[in-house]
C-alpha positions in Angstrom: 84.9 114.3 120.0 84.9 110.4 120.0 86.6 108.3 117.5 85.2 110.7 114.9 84.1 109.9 111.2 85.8 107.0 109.8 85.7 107.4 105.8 88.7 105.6 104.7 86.6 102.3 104.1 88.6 101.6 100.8 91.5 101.4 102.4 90.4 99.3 105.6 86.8 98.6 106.8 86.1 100.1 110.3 84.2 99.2 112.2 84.0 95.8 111.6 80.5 93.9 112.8 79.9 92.0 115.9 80.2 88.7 114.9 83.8 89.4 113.8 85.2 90.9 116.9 83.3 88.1 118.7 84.5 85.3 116.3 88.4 86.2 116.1 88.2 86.3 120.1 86.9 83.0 120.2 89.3 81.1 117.8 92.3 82.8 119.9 90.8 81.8 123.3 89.1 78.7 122.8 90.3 77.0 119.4 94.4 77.8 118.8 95.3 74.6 117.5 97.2 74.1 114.0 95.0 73.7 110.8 95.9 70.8 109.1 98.6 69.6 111.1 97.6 67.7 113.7 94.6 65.0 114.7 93.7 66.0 117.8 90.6 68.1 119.0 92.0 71.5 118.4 93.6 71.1 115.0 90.6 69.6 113.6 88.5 72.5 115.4 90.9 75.0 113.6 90.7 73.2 110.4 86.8 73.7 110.7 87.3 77.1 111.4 88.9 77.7 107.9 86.6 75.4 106.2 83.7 77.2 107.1 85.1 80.2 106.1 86.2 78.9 102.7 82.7 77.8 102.5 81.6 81.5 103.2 83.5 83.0 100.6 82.5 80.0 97.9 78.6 81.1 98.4 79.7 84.8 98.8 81.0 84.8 94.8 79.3 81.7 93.9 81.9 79.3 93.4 80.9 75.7 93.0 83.8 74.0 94.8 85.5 76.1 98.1 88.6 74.2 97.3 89.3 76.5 94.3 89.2 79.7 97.0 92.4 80.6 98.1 93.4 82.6 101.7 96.1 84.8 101.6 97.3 87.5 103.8 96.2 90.1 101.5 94.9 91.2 97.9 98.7 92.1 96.5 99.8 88.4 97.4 96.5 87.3 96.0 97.7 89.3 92.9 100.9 88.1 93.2 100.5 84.1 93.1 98.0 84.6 90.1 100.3 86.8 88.0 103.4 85.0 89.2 101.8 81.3 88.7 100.0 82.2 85.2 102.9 84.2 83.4 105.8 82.2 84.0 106.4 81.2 80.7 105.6 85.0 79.8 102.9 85.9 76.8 101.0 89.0 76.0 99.0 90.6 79.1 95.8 93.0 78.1 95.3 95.5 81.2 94.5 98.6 82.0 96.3 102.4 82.1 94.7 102.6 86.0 95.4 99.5 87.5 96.8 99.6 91.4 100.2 99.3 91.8 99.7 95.5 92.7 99.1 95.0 89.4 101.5 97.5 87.8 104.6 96.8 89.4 104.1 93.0 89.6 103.6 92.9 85.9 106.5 95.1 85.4 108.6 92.5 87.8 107.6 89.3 85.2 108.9 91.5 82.6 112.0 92.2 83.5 112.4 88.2 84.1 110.5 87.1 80.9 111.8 87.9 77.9 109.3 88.6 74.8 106.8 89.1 77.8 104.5 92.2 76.3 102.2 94.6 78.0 99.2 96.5 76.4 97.6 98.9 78.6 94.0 100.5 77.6 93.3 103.7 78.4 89.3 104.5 79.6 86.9 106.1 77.2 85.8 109.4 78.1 83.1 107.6 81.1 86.0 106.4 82.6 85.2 102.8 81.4 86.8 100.6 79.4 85.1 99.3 76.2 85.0 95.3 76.1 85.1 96.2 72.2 88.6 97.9 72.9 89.6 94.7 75.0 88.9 92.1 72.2 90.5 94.1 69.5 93.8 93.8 71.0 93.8 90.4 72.2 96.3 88.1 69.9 97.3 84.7 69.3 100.0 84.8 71.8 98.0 86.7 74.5 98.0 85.0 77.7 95.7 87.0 80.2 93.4 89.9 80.5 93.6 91.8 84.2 91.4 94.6 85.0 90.6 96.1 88.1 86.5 95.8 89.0 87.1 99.1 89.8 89.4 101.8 90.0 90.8 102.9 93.8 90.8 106.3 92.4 87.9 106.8 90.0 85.7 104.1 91.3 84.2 103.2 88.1 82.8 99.9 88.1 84.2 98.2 84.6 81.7 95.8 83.1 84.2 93.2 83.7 80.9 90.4 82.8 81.3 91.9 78.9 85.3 92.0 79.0 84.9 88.3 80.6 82.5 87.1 77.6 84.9 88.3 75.4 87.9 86.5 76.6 86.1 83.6 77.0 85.2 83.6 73.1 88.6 84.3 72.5 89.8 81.6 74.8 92.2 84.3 77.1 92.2 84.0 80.7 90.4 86.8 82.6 91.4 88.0 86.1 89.5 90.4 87.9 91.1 92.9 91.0 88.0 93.0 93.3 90.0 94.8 95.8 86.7 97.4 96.2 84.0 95.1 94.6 83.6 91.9 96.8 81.4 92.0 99.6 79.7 95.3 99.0 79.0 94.5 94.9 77.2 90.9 93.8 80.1 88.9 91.5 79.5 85.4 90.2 82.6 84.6 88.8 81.1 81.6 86.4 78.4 84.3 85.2 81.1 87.1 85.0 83.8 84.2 82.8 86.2 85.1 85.4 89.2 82.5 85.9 91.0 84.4 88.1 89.9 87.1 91.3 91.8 88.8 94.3 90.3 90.5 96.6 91.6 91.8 100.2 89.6 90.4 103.6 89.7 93.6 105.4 87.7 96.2 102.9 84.3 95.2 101.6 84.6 91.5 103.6 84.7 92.9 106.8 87.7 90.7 108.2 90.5 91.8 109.8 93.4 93.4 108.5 96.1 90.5 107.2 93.8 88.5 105.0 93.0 87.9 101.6 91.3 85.9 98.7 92.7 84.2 95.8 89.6 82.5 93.4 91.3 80.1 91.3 89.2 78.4 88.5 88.3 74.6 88.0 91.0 73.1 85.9 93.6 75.9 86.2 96.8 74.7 87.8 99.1 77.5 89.0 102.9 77.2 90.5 102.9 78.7 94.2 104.3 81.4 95.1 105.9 79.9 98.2 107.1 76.2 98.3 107.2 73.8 101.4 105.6 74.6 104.9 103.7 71.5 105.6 104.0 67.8 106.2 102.6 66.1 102.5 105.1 63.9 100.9 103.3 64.3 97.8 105.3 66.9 95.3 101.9 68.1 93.6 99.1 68.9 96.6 95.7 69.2 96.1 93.8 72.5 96.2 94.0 74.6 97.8 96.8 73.5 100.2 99.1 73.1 97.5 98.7 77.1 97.4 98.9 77.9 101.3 102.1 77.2 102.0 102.6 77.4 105.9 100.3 77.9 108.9 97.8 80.2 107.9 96.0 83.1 110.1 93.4 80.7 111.7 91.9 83.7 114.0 91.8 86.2 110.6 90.6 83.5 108.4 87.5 82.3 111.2 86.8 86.4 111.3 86.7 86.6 107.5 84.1 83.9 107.5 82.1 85.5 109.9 82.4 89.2 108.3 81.2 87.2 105.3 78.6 85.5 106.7 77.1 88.5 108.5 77.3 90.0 104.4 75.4 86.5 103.5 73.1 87.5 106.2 72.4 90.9 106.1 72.3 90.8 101.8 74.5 92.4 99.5 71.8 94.1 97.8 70.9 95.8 101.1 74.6 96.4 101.7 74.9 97.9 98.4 71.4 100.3 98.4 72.8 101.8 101.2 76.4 102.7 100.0 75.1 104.2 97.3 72.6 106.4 98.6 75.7 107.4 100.6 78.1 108.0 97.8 74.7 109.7 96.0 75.0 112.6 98.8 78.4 113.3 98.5 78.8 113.5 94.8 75.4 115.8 94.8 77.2 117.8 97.6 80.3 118.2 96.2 78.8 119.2 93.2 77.6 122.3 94.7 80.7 123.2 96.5 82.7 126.1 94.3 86.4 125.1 93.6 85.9 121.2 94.0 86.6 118.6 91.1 85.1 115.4 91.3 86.9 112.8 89.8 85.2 109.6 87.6 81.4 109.6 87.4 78.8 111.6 89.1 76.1 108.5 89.1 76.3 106.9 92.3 75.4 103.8 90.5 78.2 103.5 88.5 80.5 103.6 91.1 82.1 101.9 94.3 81.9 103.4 97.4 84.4 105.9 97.2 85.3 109.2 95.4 87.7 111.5 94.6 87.9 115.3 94.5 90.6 118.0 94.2 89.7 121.3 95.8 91.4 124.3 93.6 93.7 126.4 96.0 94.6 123.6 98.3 96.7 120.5 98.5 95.2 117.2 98.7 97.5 116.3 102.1 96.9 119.5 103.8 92.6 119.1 103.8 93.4 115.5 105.2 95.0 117.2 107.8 92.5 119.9 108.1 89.9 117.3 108.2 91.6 114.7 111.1 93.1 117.9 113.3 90.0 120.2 113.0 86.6 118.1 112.2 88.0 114.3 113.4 87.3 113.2 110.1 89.4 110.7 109.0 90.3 109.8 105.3 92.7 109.0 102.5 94.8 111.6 100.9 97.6 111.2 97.9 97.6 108.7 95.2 96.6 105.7 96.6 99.5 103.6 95.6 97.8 103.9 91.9 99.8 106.8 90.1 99.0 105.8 86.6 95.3 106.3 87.7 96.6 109.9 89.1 98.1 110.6 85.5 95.1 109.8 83.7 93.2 111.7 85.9 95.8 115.3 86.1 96.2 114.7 89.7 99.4 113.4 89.9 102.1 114.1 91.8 99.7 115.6 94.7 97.3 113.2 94.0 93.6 113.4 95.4 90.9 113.5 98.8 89.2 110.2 99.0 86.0 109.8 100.9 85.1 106.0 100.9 81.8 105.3 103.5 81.0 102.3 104.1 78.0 100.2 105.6 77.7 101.7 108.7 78.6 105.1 108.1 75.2 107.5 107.9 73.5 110.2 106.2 74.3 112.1 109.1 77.8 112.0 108.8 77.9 112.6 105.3 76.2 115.8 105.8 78.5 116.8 108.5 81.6 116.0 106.0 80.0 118.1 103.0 79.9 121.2 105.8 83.7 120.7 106.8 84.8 120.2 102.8 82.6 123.4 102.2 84.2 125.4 104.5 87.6 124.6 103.7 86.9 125.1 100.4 85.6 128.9 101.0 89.1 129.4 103.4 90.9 128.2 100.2 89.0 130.8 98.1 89.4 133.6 100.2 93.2 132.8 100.5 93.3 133.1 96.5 91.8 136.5 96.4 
């Protein structure tokens, strides 16, 4: 049967494009020197390597200065060093009741060190969005930061984060977005958007591999690093954003970022994004039809990412996973997505959910052939029930 349908883009992209494959291979064989530690020709060549990449990203979000864009090794450290460097002294934090567990538990982590440290989680309104209204009537003197996902892993709402943003910056509150399923397959300009702060992973929307990440820090925001030492300075404060990198980085993942990036630059994220919604537009009209399925968070394609969730009544979320990988080589996410409090919100927890995420070059095709497999496990289901 081949590889078989890969629909589990959220958590991973696969495949990747050309360019990436071709680019990683390139920077192990031909490149392999030390970024930023050496003069010679292969340090400086590796030091390009990242550059350019940084420089990809920059464009990719519009950021004025690459220096203020960050690699990590993915979008939980990204999450990490911003939380971590931003609350230290503790404060209020605005977020929301669905945030990924990146968020949850590292918030919950500060608290437990802070004291006074407070938490207010919004819940959605009944479009599974949260209301920018909602957001400024809680922010106080002493609050510190708003974080909200761009959009749910669960739900896939897309927030309007630029309203939330215009709101903290009238309120003078920093705002940090999670762009874990946004970036690269959604247009963000952070300065248009009033974001300070933005994680992101390399290996969804991006198209890098897997072991990278993005941390957007903005101009005039100093944060503590997460990790101290790693490199040669003698200087105790370093410039961005090396003062942030601690260590050799992932030169090879970095360079195929920048070229999974570029081929985004290239190909046009409006493009990239017409396409994932058409796809996303077939399954929630198919599933619609399907007796015994639940979709979960909008039905407009256009207010979504590129991924839903569904419950079928009469089986477990796990067991049509394996249904789908054993008998139809269709291969997706099942469970609750390290994001429970989105599960609870939604009645899905503790089984938690079937997520179908396409991405950019998954096709109509396929779609159709997964609405036929979800549609007959959904008739075996019913006639089990009767």
């Amino acid at each position: 049967m081949g590889r078989g349908m890969y629909f589990d883009n959220a958590a991973t992209s696969f495949p990747k494009p050309e360019p990436v494959y071709q680019r990683i291979d390139h920077v192990l064989r031909r490149v392999g020197g030390n970024p930023g530690r050496a003069s010679h020709a292969l340090a400086m060549e590796a030091a390009r390597a990242v550059f350019n990449a940084r420089e990809a990203v920059a464009e990719l979000l519009a950021v004025p200065d690459s220096s203020r864009v960050v690699f990590t090794k993915n979008t939980t450290e990204a999450i990490n060093l911003a939380l971590k460097g931003v609350l230290r002294r503790g404060g209020h934090v605005i977020t929301s009741a669905f945030e990924h567990n990146s968020i949850i538990k590292t918030l919950e982590a500060i608290s437990r060190l802070t004291p006074g440290m407070e938490i207010t989680r919004l819940k959605p309104n009944d479009e599974w969005i949260i209301d920018p209204r909602a957001v400024e009537a809680v922010i106080r003197k002493d609050t510190a930061l708003v974080v909200i996902t761009h959009a749910s892993n669960v739900f896939g709402t897309i927030q309007p984060v630029s309203e939330i943003g215009a709101s903290c910056r009238r309120q003078g509150v920093l705002f940090m977005i999670d762009a874990a399923q946004t970036a690269g397959a959604y247009p963000i300009d952070v300065k248009a958007m009033s974001v300070d702060l933005l994680a992101t992973a390399g290996h969804k929307s991006l198209f890098g591999p897997q072991g990278t990440g993005v941390l957007y820090v903005a101009a005039g925001m100093e944060i503590d690093p997460l990790i101290n030492g790693g490199t040669g300075e003698l200087d105790i404060v370093l410039p961005m954003p090396e003062r942030l990198e601690s260590g050799t980085l992932n030169t090879p993942g970095i360079a195929g970022l920048g070229a999974g990036v570029r081929f985004i630059l290239d190909e046009g994220i409006e493009k990239i994004r017409s396409h994932e919604t058409t796809l996303i537009a077939s399954i929630t009209n198919g599933l619609a039809g399907i007796k015994g399925v639940r979709i979960i968070g909008p039905t407009d394609a256009s207010k979504r990412a590129s991924l839903v969730s569904f419950t079928i009544n009469g089986v477990l979320a796990d067991e049509v996973g394996r249904r789908l990988n054993d008998e139809f080589s269709i291969m997706l996410r099942t469970g609750t997505h390290c994001a429970f409090e989105a599960h609870k919100l939604c009645g899905t927890w503790p089984d938690g959910a079937i997520r179908v995420s396409p991405g950019y070059f998954n096709t109509v095709g396929e779609i159709e052939r997964f609405l036929e497999a979800i549609s007959t496990i959904a008739r075996n289901a019913a006639g089990r029930s009767r």
